[in-house]
Each structure stands twice: as structure tokens, then as C-alpha cells.
N, C-alpha and C positions, 0 to 999 in steps of 0.2 A: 892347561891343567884344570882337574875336575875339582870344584870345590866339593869339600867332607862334608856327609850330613852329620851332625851330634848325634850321639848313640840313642839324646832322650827324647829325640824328636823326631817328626815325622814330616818326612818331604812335601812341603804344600803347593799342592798342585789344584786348579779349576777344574772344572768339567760338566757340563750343556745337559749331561744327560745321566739317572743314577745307574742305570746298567754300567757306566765308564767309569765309576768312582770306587770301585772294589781297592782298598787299600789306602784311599785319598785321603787329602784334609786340607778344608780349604772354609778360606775366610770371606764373607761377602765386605767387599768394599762400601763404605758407607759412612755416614755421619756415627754411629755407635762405635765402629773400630777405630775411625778416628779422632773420638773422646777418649776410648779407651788407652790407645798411644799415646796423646796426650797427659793423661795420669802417669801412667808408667814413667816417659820421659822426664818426666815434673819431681817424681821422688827418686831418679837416677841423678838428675842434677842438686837436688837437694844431699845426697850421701855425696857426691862428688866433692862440693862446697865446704863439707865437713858441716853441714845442719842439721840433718840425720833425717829419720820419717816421722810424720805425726802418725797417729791412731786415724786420725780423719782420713790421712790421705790412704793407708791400706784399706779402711775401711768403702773407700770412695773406687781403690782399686777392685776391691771384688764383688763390688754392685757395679762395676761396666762389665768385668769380667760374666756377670751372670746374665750379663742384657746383649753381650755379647756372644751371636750364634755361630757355631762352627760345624761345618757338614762335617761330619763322618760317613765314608761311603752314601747311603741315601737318605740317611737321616741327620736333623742337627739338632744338636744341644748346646747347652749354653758354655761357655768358653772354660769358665772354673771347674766344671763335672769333666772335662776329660782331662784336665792336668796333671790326676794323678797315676795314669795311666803312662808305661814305658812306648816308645816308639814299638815294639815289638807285637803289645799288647794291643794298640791303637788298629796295627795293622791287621790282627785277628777279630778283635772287635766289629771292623769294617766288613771284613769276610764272611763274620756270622750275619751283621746286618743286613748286606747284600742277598743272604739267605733268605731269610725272614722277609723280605722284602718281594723276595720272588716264591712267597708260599710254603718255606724247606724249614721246616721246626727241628730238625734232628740234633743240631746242636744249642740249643735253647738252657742246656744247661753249663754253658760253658760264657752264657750272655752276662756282662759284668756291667750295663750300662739299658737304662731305657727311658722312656719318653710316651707321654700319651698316645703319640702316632703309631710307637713298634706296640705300645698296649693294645690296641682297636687290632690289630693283626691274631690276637692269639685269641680272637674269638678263633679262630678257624681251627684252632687245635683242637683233636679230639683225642681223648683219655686223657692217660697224667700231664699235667701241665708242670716243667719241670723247670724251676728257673733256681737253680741249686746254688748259683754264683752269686746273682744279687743280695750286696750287702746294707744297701737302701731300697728303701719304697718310694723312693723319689722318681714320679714320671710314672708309678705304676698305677695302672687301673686293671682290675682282673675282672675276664669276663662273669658275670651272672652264674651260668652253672658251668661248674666244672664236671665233666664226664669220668673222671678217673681221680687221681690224690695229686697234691697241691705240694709241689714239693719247694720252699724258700728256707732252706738249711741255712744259709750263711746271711739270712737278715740280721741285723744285729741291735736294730732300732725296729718296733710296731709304729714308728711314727708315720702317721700318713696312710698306713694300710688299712683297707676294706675289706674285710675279705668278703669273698662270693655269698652269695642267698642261697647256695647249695653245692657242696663238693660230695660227689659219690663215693670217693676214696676216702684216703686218711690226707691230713693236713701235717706237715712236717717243718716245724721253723725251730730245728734242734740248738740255735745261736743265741735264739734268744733269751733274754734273763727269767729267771719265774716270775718278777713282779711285773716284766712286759706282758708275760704270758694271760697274766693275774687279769690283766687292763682289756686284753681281747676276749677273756672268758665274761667280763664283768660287761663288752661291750655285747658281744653274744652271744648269749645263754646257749642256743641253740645250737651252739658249737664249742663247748665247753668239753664234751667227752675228746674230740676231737684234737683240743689244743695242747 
């Protein structure tokens, strides 16, 4: 009998090489995951006992969770940035990454996750750079010039973002609030019509 995967999860599988990872998700074995279990274990037998959880130990839980790296298709991020992602979503994510990965930007707007490494890849994009999905700027570095308009609709936080030394287009971050807005105009002037 075939053991069920959970609807919220996603089958974790290895694999030697990222052209084979299209859909995967896998954990390196190591001293960090095996801290990390550790934790986990520690506050499952702590609610068991009826002792409940401290603040310490979640807090202890999602600093392994973020030291804790997980491939996704050919890239990894740390364990806690994909959790809130459905198995379904994990599995698209991977899809698009595998994209990116082999030089195919066409669906770059549909990207809900990134990392300095898929950042260094869209220098190669040319015209609009379109990352309409991301709702942080976590992991993001955008290249120097943009050739076309900058489209991050659904950021919801300026925390963290740079934006470019020069976008040809227009700049479009429709989520975000006007006193975010207030803090990139005040950061640069020189792109104040823009924001």
C-alpha cells in the first residue's frame, strides 16, 4: 500500500543534479537539520507532558528554521520562507525556478519567492522586469539598469529594497502604503516622479 502525501506538503525527494529537481524538495542532511529536529522534538514532547512551549523555544525554532536550507527545484532558501507556500504552489514555484535557471524569464511574474542567486540571473532580462507576485524584498537584489518598467505590484513592505540607478520605464509597487512609498521617494529623489 502506497503511503498518502498531505495535501500541504510536498514529496521530498534528493537529487545530484538541478535539471532533475523540477518539482522537488529536499533537505541536506546535516548538523543544522539535525539541530533543527531537535528543537521541534523538544517542544512536541514539552505540549505532550502538558508543559506547554516557551517564547524561547519558538523563538529558537525559527532561527534553525531560517539556518535551515531547503532546495527548491535548483535553488535553496531557508526552511521558514517556504512554509507558507501550499504543496501545489511549492510545486510551481520549482517549475518557474527551473525556468530561470535555464535563462526563460516568461513567467517571472508569477515568481512568489527569490534569493540573491535567482537575483544575479535577471540581469539577463531585458525590457520590463516583471516580478508582479513578490510580496517581499527578501533575497531581492535588482540589477543596476532596468531596460523597460519595474513592475513589484504586490510588495507590501519597501523593507530591504534598492531599487535600480536607472529604470527606463515606469516603476509600479501599487501595494504598497504611501508612507512606504514617502521613505523610497525620500530615499531617492531621483525617482520620486516615478514612485
Amino acid at each position: 500500500m502506497s503511503e498518502k502525501i498531505p495535501e500541504n506538503l510536498i514529496h521530498e525527494e534528493t537529487s545530484d543534479s538541478p535539471q532533475e529537481s523540477v518539482g522537488k524538495l529536499s533537505v541536506e542532511q546535516g548538523e543544522q537539520l539535525t539541530k533543527t529536529v531537535g528543537t521541534l522534538s523538544k517542544i512536541t514532547e514539552d505540549i505532550q507532558d502538558g508543559i506547554g512551549v516557551e517564547k524561547s523555544d519558538i523563538e529558537k525554532l525559527e532561527s534553525d528554521l531560517d539556518n535551515t536550507p531547503v532546495q527548491l527545484g535548483p535553488y535553496a532558501f531557508p526552511a521558514r520562507r517556504l512554509m507558507e507556500f501550499s504543496r501545489e504552489e511549492l510545486e510551481r514555484q520549482a517549475s518557474i525556478l527551473q525556468q530561470i535557471f535555464e535563462n526563460t524569464f516568461h513567467n517571472l511574474r508569477h515568481l512568489k519567492i527569490i534569493n540573491p542567486e535567482i537575483s544575479k540571473q535577471l540581469e539577463k532580462v531585458k525590457g520590463d522586469l516583471r516580478l508582479e507576485s513578490l510580496t517581499s524584498a527578501e533575497g531581492l537584489t535588482l540589477p543596476t539598469n532596468i531596460e523597460g518598467s519595474l513592475l513589484l505590484d504586490s510588495l507590501t513592505s519597501a523593507e530591504g529594497l534598492t531599487l535600480p540607478t536607472n529604470i527606463e520605464g515606469g516603476l509600479y509597487l501599487e501595494s504598497l502604503s504611501e508612507s512606504e512609498k514617502q521613505k523610497l521617494r525620500e530615499q531617492r529623489p531621483d525617482l520620486s516622479d516615478k514612485i
